[in-house]
Each structure stands twice: as structure tokens, then as C-alpha cells.
C-alpha positions as a LaTeX table, in Angstrom:
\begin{tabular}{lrrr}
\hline
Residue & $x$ (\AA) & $y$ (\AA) & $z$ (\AA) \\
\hline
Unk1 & 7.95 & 42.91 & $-188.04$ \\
Unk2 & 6.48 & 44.96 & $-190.66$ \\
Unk3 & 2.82 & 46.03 & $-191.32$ \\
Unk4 & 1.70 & 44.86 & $-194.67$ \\
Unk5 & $-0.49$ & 48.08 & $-194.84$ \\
Unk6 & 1.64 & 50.89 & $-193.87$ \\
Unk7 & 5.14 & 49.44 & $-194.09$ \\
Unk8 & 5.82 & 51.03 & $-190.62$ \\
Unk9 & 7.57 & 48.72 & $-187.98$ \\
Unk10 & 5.38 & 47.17 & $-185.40$ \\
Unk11 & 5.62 & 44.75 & $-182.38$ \\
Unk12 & 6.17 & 41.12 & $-182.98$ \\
Unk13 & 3.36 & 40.27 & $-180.10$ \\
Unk14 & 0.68 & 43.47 & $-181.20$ \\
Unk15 & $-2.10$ & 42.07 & $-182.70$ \\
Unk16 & $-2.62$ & 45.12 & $-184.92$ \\
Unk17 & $-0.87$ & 48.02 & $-186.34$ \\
Unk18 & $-0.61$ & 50.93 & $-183.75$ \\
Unk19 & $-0.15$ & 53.10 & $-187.10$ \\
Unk20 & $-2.92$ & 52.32 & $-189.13$ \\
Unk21 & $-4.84$ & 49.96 & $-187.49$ \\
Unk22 & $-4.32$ & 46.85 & $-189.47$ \\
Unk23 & $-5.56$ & 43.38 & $-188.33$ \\
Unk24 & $-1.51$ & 41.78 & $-187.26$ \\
Unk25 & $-2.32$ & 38.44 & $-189.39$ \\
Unk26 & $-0.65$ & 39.70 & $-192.87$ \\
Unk27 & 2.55 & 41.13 & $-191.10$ \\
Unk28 & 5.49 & 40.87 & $-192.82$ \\
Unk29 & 9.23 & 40.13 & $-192.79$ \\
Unk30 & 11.91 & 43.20 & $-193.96$ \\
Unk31 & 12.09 & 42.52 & $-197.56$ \\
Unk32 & 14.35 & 40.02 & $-198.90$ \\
Unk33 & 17.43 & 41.57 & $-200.07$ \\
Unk34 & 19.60 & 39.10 & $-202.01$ \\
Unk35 & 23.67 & 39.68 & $-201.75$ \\
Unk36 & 25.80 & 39.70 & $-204.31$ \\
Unk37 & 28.52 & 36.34 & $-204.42$ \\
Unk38 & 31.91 & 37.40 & $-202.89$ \\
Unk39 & 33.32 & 34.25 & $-205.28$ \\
Unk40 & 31.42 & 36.05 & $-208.19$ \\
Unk41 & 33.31 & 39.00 & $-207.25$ \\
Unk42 & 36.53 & 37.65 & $-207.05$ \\
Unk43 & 35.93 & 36.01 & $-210.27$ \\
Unk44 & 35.70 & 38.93 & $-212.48$ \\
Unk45 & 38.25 & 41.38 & $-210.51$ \\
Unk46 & 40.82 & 38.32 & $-211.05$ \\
Unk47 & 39.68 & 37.45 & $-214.81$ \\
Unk48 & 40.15 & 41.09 & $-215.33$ \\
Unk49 & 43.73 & 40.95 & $-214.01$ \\
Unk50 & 44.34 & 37.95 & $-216.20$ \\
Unk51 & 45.16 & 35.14 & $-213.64$ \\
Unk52 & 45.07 & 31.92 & $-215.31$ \\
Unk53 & 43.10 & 29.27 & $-213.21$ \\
Unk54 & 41.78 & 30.91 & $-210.09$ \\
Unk55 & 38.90 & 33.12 & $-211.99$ \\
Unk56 & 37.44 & 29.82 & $-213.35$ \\
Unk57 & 37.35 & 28.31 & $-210.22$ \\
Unk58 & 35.75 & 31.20 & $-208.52$ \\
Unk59 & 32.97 & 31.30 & $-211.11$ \\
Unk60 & 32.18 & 28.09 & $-211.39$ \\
Unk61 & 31.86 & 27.79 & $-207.14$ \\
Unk62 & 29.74 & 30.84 & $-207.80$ \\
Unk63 & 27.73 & 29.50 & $-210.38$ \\
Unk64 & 26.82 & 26.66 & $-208.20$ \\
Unk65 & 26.01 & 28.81 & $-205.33$ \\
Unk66 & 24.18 & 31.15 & $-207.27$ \\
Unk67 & 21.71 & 28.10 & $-208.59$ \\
Unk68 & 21.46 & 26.56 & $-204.90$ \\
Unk69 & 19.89 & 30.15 & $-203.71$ \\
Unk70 & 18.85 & 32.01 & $-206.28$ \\
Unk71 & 16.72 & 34.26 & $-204.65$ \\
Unk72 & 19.63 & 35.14 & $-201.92$ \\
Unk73 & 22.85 & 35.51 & $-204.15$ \\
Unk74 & 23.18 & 37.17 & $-207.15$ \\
Unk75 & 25.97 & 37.99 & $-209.43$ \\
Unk76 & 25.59 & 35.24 & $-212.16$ \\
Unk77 & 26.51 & 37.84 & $-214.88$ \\
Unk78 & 29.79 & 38.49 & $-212.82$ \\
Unk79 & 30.65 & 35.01 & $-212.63$ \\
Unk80 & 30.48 & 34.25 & $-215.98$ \\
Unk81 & 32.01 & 37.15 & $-217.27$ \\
Unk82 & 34.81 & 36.10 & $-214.81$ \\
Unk83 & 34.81 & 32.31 & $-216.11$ \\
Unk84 & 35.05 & 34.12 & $-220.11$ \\
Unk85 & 38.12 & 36.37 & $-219.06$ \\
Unk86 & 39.45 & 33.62 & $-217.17$ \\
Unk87 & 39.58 & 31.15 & $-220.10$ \\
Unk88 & 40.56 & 33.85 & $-222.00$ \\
Unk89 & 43.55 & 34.47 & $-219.81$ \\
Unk90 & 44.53 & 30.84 & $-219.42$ \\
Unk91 & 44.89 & 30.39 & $-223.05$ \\
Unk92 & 47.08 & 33.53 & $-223.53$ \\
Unk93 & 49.44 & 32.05 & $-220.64$ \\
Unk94 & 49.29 & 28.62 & $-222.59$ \\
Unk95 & 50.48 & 30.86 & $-225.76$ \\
Unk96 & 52.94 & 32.76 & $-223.58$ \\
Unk97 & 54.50 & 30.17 & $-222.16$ \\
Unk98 & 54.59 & 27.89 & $-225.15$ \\
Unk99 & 56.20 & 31.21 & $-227.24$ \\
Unk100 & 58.48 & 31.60 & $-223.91$ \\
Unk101 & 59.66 & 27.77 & $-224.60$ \\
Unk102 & 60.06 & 28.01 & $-227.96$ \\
Unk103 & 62.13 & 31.68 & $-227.61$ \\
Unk104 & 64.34 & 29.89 & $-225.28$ \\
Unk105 & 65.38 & 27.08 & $-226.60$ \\
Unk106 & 68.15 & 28.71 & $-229.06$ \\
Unk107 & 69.79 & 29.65 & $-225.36$ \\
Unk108 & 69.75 & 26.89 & $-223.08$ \\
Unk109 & 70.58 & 23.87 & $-225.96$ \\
Unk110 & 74.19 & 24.07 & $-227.34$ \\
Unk111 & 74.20 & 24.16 & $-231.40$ \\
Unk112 & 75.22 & 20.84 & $-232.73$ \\
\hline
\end{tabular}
């Protein structure tokens, strides 16, 4: 534990701070330190490299996890970045593979 006074470590069972001499009632945890979502993460690095579905999927799992425990995760502004790039990158596959169709369709149908 942690003394609320002096921020110095003390003894779970002390009943005051051997540093200061604080009464041991208002002790405190180690502050809360929130983590940043791994899915978040993954999110934006693969909306960046323009995979089509998996950067959507990511963010929106991070989204979710992100509003369950919002004072433990963050990384919304990752996540949503990722779920932009990762539309974004699903409709240029759409257009690339429709243009892809359409480009080969002079070589794999005979002329009449």
C-alpha cells in the first residue's frame, strides 16, 4: 500500500506511515493505470495495411471492450480510426476486385 500523504510505500498491517506519520485509514492502492486494447492495436496497424475485414472486426471487439471498462482500457481513438481505414480498405478491394472481374472477362470468355 501507499500513504495518501507522502506517496511513499508502507506496510499493509502498519497502522500509520513510518515516513510521515499519517493515521493508516486513507491508504491507498498504486494508481490505476489503464492499458491500452491489444484489439485496438491490431485494428489500426491492420487498417493501415489495408486488410479488408479483419480491422473492422478488431475495432468493433475493441469498441465493446473499451465501453465494458472504460477506466481500464483505452484506445477508442485507435479503434475507430482502425474501423474508418478498414471500411475504407474493404471498399477499395470491392472496387478492385469488381475492376479485376470486369478486366478479365475479355480473356477467359471466347468472342462470339
Amino acid at each position: 500500500m501507499y500513504c495518501s500523504a507522502c506517496g511513499k510505500e508502507i506496510e499493509d498491517e502498519s497502522t500509520f506511515c513510518k515516513y510521515c506519520g499519517t493515521s493508516n485509514d486513507k491508504k491507498i492502492e498504486r494508481h490505476n493505470v489503464s492499458k491500452t486494447s491489444g484489439m485496438a492495436i491490431a485494428s489500426l496497424v491492420l487498417g493501415i495495411l489495408g486488410v479488408p475485414l479483419l480491422p473492422i472486426i478488431f475495432g468493433i471487439v475493441a469498441l465493446k471492450s473499451i465501453q465494458r471498462q472504460p477506466n481500464q482500457i483505452t484506445g477508442r481513438g485507435m479503434a475507430i480510426a482502425g474501423l474508418i481505414l478498414g471500411a475504407i480498405g474493404f471498399v477499395f478491394w470491392i472496387i478492385w476486385i469488381g475492376f479485376a472481374i470486369y478486366a478479365g472477362r475479355g480473356y477467359f470468355m471466347p468472342p462470339r
